[in-house]
C-alpha positions in Angstrom: 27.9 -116.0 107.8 29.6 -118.3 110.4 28.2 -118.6 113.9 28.8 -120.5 117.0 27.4 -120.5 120.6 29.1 -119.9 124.2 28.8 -122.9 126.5 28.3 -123.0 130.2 32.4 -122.9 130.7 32.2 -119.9 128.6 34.1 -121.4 125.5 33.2 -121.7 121.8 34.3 -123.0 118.9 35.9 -120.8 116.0 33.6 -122.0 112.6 36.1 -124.1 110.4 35.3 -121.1 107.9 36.6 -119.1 109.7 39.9 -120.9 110.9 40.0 -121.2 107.2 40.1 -117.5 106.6 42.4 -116.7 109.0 44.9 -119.6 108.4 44.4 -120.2 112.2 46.1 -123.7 113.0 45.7 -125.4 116.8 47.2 -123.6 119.3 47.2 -119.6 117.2 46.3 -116.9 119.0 43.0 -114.9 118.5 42.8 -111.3 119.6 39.4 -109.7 120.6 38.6 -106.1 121.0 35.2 -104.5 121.2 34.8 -101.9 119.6 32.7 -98.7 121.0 29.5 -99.1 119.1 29.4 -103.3 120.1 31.0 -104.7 117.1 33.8 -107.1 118.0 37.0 -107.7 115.9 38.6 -111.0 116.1 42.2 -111.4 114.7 44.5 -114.1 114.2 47.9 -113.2 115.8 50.2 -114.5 113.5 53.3 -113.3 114.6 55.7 -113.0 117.2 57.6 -109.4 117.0 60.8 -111.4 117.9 60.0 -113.6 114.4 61.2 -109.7 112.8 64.5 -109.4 114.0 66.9 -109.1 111.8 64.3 -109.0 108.8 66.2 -105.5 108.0 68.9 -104.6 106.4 71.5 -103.1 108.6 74.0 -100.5 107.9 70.9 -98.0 106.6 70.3 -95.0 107.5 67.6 -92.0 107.5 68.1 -88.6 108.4 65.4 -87.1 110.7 64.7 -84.9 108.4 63.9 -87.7 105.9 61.7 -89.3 108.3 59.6 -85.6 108.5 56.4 -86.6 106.9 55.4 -82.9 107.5 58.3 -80.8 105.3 57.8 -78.7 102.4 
């Protein structure tokens, strides 16, 4: 298990473990969110929603009804 501490500045550093893990190079993004019973997730944003345009191809179609994850 990786730790690290908080300094007075409120800062720490992310175990190279870790950053290993998560493919995190200088300058990524981390996410935090604590979770209702105290546990924190960390996540490595990795990437930008405008790095998906176009990732599609175009000219396909569904049908609402295809979409329907609810029909008989």
């Amino acid at each position: 298990m990786a730790e690290s501490r908080i300094n007075s500045r409120g800062r720490t550093t992310v175990p190279a473990a870790v950053r290993k893990a998560l493919s995190a190079k200088p300058g990524a993004r981390l996410v935090w969110q604590v979770m209702p019973d105290g546990c924190v997730l960390v996540r490595a944003k990795s990437r930008s929603i405008l790095e998906l345009a176009g990732i599609l191809k175009s000219g396909v179609s569904v049908d609402i009804e295809d979409m329907n994850p609810w029909r008989d």
